[in-house]
C-alpha positions in Angstrom: -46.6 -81.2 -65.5 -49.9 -83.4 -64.6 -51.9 -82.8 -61.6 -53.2 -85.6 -59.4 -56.9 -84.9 -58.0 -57.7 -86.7 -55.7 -61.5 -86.8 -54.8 -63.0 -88.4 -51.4 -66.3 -89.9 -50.5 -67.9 -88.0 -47.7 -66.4 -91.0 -45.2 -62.7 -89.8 -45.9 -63.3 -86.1 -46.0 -64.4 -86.8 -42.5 -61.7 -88.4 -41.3 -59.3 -85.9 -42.7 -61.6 -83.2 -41.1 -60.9 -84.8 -37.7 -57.2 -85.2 -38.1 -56.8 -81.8 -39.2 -59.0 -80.8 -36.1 -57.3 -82.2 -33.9 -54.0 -81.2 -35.4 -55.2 -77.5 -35.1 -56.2 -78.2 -31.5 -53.0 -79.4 -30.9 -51.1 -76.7 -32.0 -53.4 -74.4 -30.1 -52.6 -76.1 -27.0 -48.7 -76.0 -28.1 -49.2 -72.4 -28.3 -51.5 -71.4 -25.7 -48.0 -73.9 -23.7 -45.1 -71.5 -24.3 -47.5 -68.3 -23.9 -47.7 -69.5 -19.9 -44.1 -70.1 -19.8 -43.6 -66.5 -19.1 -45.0 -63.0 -18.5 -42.6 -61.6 -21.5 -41.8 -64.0 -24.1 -38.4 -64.0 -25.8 -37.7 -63.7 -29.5 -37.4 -67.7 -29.4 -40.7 -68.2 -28.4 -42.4 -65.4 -30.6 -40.7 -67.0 -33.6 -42.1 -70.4 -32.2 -46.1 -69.0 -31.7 -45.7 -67.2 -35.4 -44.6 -71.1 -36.5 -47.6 -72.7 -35.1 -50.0 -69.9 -35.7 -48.9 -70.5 -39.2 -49.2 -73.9 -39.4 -52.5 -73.3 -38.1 -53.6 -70.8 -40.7 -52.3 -73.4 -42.9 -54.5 -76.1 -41.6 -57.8 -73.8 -41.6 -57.2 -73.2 -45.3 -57.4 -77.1 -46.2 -60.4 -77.5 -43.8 -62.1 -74.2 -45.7 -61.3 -76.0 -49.3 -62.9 -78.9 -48.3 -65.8 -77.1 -47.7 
């Protein structure tokens, strides 16, 4: 099995530090969304936040191997 490595000048590893910024951003704001919906959430919208919370841990472990 071969592994590609891919390495980026400082001008990409920016950009991808933005977009995955702004993706984690997002997803905080998704979150943060169906947390105001209601005083008690539902299973539905507990299994949603655990989703994007782990999408976002996800995210914070590219931007931390950047790094």
């Amino acid at each position: 099995m071969y592994r590609i490595i891919f390495i980026m000048n400082n001008e990409q590893k920016a950009q991808e530090y933005n977009m995955l910024l702004s993706r984690f951003t997002q997803l905080g704001n998704q979150i943060q969304e169906i947390k105001g919906q209601d005083l008690e959430l539902n299973q539905q919208q507990i299994q949603q936040i655990q989703k994007l919370e782990n999408e976002q841990r996800f995210i914070m472990s590219k931007i931390n191997s950047m790094m």
